[in-house]
C-alpha positions in Angstrom: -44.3 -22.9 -51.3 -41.1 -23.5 -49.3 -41.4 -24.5 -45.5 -39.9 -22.1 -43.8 -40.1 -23.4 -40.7 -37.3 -24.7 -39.3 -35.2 -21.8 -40.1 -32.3 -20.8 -38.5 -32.3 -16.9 -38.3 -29.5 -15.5 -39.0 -26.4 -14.7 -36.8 -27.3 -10.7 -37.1 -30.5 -11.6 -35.5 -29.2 -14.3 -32.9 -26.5 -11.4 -31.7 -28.5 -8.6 -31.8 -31.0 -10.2 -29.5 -28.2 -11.5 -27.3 -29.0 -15.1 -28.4 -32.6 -14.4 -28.0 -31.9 -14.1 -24.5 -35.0 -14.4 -22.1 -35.3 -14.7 -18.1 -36.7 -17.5 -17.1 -38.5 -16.0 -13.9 -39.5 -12.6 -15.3 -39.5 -12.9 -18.8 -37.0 -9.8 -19.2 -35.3 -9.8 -22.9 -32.3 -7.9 -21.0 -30.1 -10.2 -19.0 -29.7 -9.0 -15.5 -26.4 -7.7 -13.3 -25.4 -10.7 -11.4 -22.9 -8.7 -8.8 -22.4 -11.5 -6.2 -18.7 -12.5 -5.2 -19.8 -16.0 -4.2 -22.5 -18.1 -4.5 -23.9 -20.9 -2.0 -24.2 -24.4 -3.3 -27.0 -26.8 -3.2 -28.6 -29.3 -0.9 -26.0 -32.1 -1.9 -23.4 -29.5 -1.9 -22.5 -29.4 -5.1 -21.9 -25.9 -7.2 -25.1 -25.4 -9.3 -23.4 -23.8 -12.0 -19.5 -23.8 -13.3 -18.6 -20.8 -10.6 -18.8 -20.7 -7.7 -16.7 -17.5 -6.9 -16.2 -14.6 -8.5 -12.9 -15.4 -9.8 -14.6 -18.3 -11.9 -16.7 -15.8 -13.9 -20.7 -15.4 -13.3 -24.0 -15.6 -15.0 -23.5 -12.2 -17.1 -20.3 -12.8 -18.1 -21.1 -16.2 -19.4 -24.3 -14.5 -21.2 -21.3 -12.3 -22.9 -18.9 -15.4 -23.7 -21.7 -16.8 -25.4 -22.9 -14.2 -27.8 -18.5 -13.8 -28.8 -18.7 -17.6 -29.4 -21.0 -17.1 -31.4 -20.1 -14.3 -33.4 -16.3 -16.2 -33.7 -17.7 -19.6 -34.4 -16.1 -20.8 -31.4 -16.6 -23.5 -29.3 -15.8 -21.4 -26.2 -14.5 -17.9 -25.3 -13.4 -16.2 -22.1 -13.3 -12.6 -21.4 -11.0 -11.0 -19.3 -11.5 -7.6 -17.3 -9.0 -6.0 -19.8 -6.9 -7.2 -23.4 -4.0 -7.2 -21.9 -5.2 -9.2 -19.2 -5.9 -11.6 -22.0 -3.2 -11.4 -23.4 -0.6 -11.9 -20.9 -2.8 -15.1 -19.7 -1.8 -16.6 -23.1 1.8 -16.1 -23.1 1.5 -17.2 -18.9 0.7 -20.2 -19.7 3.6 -21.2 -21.9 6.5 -22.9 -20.2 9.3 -21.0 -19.3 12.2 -20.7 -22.3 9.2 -21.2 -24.9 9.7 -19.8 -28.2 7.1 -17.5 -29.8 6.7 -15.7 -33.0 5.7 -11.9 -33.0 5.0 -9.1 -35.3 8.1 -6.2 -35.3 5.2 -3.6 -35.2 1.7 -4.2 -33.2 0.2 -3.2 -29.9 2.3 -1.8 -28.0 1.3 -2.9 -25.0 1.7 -6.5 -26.0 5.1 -5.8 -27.9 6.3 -4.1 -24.2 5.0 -7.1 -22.8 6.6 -9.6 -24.8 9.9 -7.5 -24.3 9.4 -7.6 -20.8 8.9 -11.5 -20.6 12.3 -11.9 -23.1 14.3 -9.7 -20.5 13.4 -11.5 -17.9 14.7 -14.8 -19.4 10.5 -16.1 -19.4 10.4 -17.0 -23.3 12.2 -16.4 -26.3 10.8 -14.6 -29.2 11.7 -13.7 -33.0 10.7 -10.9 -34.9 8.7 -10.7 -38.1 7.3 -7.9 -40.6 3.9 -7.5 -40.6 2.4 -9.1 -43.4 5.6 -10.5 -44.7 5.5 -14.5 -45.0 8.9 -15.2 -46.1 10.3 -13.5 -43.0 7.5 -15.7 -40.6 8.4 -18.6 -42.3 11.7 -17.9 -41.7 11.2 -17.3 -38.1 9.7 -20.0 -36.5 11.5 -22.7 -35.5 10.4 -26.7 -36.8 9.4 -28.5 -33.3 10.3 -25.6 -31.2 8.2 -22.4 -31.9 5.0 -22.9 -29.9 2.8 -20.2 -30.7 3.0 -17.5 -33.7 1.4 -14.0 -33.2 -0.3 -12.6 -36.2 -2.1 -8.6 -35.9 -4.0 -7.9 -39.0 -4.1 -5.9 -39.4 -1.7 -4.4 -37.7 -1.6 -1.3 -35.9 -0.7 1.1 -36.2 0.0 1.1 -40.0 -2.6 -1.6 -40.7 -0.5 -4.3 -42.9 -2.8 -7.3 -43.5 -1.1 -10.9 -43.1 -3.2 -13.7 -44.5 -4.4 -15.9 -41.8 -4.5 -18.5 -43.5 -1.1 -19.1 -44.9 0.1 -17.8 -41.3 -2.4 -20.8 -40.1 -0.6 -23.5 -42.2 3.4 -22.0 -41.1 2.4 -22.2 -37.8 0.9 -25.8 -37.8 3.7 -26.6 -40.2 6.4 -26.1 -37.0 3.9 -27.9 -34.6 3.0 -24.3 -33.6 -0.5 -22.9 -32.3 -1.4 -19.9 -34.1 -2.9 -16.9 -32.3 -4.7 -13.8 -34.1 -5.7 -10.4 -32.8 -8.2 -8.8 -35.1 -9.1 -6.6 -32.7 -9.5 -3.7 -36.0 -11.7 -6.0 -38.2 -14.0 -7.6 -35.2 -15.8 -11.3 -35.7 -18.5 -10.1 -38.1 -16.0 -8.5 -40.1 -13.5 -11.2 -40.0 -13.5 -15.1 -38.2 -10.2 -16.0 -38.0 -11.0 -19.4 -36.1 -12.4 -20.1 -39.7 -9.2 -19.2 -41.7 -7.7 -21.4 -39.3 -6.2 -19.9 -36.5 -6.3 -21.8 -32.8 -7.1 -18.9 -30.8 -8.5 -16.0 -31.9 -8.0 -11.9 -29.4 -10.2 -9.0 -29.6 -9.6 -6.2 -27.3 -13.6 -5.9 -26.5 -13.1 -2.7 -25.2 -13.0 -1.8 -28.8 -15.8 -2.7 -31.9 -17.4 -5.5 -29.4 -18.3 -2.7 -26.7 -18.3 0.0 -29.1 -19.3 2.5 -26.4 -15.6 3.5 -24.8 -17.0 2.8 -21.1 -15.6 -0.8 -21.1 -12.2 -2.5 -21.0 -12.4 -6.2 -21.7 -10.4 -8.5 -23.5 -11.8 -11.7 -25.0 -9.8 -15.2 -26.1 -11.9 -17.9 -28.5 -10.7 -21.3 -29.6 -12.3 -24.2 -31.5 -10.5 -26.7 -30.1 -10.1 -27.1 -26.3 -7.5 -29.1 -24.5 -4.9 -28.3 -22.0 -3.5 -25.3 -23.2 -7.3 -23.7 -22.6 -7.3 -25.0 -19.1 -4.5 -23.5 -18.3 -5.5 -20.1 -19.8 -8.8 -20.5 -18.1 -6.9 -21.8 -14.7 -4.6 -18.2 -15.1 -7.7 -16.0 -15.3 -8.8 -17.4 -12.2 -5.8 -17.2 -10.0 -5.3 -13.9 -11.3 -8.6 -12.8 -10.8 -8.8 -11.2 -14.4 -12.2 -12.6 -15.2 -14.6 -9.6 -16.6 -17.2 -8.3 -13.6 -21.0 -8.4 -14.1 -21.4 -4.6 -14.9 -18.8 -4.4 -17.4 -20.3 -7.6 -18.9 -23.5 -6.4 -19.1 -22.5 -3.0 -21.0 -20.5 -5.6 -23.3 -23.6 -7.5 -24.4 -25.8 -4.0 -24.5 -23.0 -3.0 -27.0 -22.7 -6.1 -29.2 -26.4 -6.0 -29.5 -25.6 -3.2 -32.1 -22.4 -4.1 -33.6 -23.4 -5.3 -37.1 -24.9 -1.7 -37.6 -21.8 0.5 -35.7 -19.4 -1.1 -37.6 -20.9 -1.2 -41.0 -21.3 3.0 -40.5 -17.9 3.2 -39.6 -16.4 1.1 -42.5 -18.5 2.7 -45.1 -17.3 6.2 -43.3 -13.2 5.0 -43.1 -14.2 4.7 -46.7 -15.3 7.7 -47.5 -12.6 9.4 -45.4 -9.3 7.4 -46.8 -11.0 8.0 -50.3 -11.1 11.8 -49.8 -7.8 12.3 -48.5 -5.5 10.0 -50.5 -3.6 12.7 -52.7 -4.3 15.4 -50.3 -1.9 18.2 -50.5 -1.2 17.7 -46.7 -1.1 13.6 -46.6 2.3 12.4 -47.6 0.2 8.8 -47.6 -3.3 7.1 -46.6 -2.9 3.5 -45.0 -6.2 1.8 -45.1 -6.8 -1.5 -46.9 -9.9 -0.7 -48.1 -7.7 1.1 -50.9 -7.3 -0.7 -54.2 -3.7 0.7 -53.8 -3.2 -0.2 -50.4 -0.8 -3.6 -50.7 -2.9 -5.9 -48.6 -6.5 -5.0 -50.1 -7.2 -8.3 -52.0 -6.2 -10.5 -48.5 -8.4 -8.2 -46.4 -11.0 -8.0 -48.8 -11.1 -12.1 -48.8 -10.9 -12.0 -44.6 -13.7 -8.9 -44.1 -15.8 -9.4 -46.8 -15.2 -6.6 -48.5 -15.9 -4.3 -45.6 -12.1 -3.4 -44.6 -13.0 -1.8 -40.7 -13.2 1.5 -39.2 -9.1 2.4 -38.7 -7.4 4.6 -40.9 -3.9 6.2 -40.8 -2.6 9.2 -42.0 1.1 10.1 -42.5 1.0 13.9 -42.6 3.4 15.8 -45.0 5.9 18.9 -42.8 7.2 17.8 -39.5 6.5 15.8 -36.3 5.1 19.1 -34.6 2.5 19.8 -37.8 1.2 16.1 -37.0 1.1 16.7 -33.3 -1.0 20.2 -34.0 -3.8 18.6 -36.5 -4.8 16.2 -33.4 -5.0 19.9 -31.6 -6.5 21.8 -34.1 -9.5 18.8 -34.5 -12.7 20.1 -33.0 -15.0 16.8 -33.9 -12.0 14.2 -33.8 -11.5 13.5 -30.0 -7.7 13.6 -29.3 -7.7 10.5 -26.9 -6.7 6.7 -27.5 -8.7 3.7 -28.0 -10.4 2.2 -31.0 -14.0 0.9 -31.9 -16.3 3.6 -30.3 -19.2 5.2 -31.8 -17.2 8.3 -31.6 -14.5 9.5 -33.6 -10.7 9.3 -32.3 -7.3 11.1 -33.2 -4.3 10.2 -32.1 -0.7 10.8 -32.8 0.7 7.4 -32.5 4.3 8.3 -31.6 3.3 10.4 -28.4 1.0 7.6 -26.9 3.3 4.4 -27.8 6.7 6.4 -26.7 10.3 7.0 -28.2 10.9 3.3 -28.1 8.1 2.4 -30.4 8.9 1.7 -34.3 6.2 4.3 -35.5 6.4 6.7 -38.2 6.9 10.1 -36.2 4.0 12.0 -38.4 1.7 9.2 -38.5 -2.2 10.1 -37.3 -4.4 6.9 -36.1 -7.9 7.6 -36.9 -10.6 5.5 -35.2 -13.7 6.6 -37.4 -17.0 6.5 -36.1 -20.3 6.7 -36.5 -21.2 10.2 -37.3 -21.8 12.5 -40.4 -18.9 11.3 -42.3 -19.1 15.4 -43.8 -18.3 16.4 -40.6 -15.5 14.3 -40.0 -13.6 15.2 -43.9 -14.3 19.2 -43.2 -12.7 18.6 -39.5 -10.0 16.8 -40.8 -9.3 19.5 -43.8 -9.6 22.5 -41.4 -7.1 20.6 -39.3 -4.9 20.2 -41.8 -4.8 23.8 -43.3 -4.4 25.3 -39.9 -1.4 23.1 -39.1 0.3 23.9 -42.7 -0.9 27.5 -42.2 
C-alpha cells in the first residue's frame, strides 16, 4: 500500500481553498476585509507586519498575492488597484532614455501608454510583429535594450509568440523579459516557467472572473532592485489594490480552474462552428489546427487555448458594428475573463489610431450554454447581412 501521507495536494486544491486559508482567532475559512488606512505599531515600536499604511498593501491583499504566487510559481507578486496601474509601474521604474521592445499590436492602453512615454522623450521603443521572432530579434539592441514586451497572445487578433525563444532573445541582449498573458491566465499558461522575468495579468480579467474588479498583478522569480523599485512606485503612487477589491479577487480565483475550463471548451465549440461561416471572412483562435500559432499555444496552455475569440465579419465596417447590436445574449461592453459573455467591436473601443482590422469582433466567451451563444451569434449575423 503506498503512504500517502505526506502528500502535497494539488495546486487546484491549494487555490481553490485560498491556500487553505484559516483565521487564526475565529476559525473562518474566508479571509476577512481588512479596511484600515493605518495600523499602530507595537510596544517596541516596531511595524508588526510589512505595512504599516495603506499605501504598503494590507492583510487581504497579501492573502491575494499569495494565492497569484502560487498559481504563477512565483516567488512574489504585487497587485495593483488596476493593470495599467501595473503596467505603467514597470516601465516607471526604467531610467529615463531606456530602450524597450514592444509588440506593433497589443493593449491599447499600454501601446498609448508606451507612445505617450516615447513622446515625451521618457524611453525609447522599437516595434515588433506579434509572434514574429526574426523581427524581435532584430529589434532589440545587444547591451542596450532593457526590457522586451511579449502579449500572447495578443489582442486583439490573438497571435501567439513563444515565450521561450522571446525569453532567450531577451536575455541574449542583457534584456529582462516581461509577458502579459492576461488571455491564457496562470493555470492555463506560467510564463515565469518558460522563462520570462516578470510575468502581467490584468486580474480584472480570468483571475476575478466576475467583472466587478479592476486589478492588475506583476510576479517575478527572481527579486532584486528592479522589484524594489516597482514595489517602491506602487507605494508612492498609491496604486496598491484596496481590501474589498482584494477580497472579491480571492472569492473569484477560488473558482478559476472550473470558469476557465467552461470557457475554453465553449471558445472551442464557438470558433469550431463558425470557421467557414458564410458571414465570417476569418476565425482567429489558436485553439484551431489552422490557426498559425496552435502548436506554440498548445505547448504554453496545455492544450486548453483560453476563452478569446475573434471574428472578422464579411460586408462592411457598419455590418460588424450592427452584429454587436443585433446580439441579445452577447453583452456589447469591454473587458475580458467574466463569467459572462462579451462582444465588442474592437475598432470603436481602441479608436482611429489603433492598427485593428475595421470588421474585426472580440468575443470574450463565457460560461453559459455554449447553444445559446452559437444561435445568438448566427441570428446576429443573418440580421446584419439581411
Amino acid at each position: 500500500m503506498t503512504d500517502k501521507s505526506n502528500r502535497t495536494p494539488s495546486l487546484v486544491t491549494r487555490v481553490t481553498q485560498a491556500l487553505h486559508f484559516v483565521e487564526g482567532e475565529t476559525g473562518a475559512v474566508i479571509p476577512s476585509i481588512q479596511p484600515a488606512a493605518t495600523y499602530a505599531r507595537d510596544e517596541n515600536y516596531e511595524v508588526r507586519k510589512p505595512y504599516w499604511y495603506r499605501r504598503d498593501g494590507s492583510q487581504t491583499t497579501a492573502q491575494a498575492e499569495a494565492v497569484i504566487a502560487e498559481l504563477e510559481g512565483a516567488t512574489e507578486s504585487l497587485l495593483f488597484a488596476s493593470g495599467m496601474s501595473a503596467c505603467t509601474a514597470v516601465i516607471e521604474h526604467l531610467p529615463t532614455g531606456a530602450h524597450i521592445v514592444a509588440p506593433k499590436v497589443m493593449y491599447h492602453g499600454v501601446l498609448a501608454q508606451i507612445q505617450n512615454y516615447v513622446a515625451n522623450g521618457r524611453i525609447t521603443v522599437s516595434y515588433y510583429t506579434a509572434g514574429n521572432l526574426e523581427e524581435l530579434a532584430g529589434a532589440v539592441r545587444n547591451g542596450e535594450t532593457q526590457l522586451v514586451w511579449v502579449e500572447t497572445p495578443n489582442n486583439p487578433d490573438w497571435e501567439v509568440t513563444d515565450i521561450a525563444a522571446a525569453a532567450e532573445i531577451a536575455h541574449g541582449a542583457g534584456a529582462k523579459l516581461l509577458t502579459d498573458c492576461t488571455g491564457t491566465p496562470p493555470n492555463l499558461t506560467r510564463a515565469l516557467d518558460f522563462g520570462a522575468d516578470i510575468s502581467f495579468h490584468s486580474a480584472t480579467k480570468y483571475l476575478n472572473g466576475h467583472s466587478d474588479v479592476t486589478a492588475g498583478v506583476l510576479s517575478v522569480r527572481e527579486t532584486g532592485q528592479f522589484w524594489e523599485d516597482i514595489y517602491m512606485v506602487r507605494k508612492l503612487q498609491g496604486t496598491v489594490l484596496h481590501s474589498f477589491d482584494a477580497w472579491l479577487l480571492i472569492r473569484g480565483m477560488r473558482t478559476l480552474f472550473l470558469r476557465v475550463e467552461r470557457s475554453c471548451q465553449n471558445a472551442m465549440a464557438l470558433a469550431k462552428h463558425f470557421e467557414g461561416h458564410a458571414h465570417v471572412e476569418k476565425v482567429l483562435y489558436p485553439g484551431l489546427p489552422s490557426d498559425p500559432g496552435h502548436a506554440v499555444a498548445k505547448k504554453q496552455t496545455g492544450g486548453q487555448f483560453g476563452g478569446m475569440v475573434s471574428i472578422i465579419v464579411k460586408g462592411e465596417e457598419q455590418t460588424a458594428i450592427d452584429v454587436t447590436r443585433f446580439c441579445e445574449v452577447f453583452y456589447p461592453a469591454t473587458s475580458l475573463g467574466g463569467v459572462e459573455s462579451l462582444i465588442e467591436h474592437r475598432k470603436t473601443v481602441s479608436g482611429e489610431g489603433f492598427p485593428v482590422h475595421p470588421r474585426l469582433l472580440r468575443l470574450s466567451i463565457g460560461i453559459e450554454d455554449v447553444n445559446d451563444l452559437i444561435y445568438d451569434l448566427e441570428q446576429a449575423l443573418s440580421r446584419a447581412n439581411s
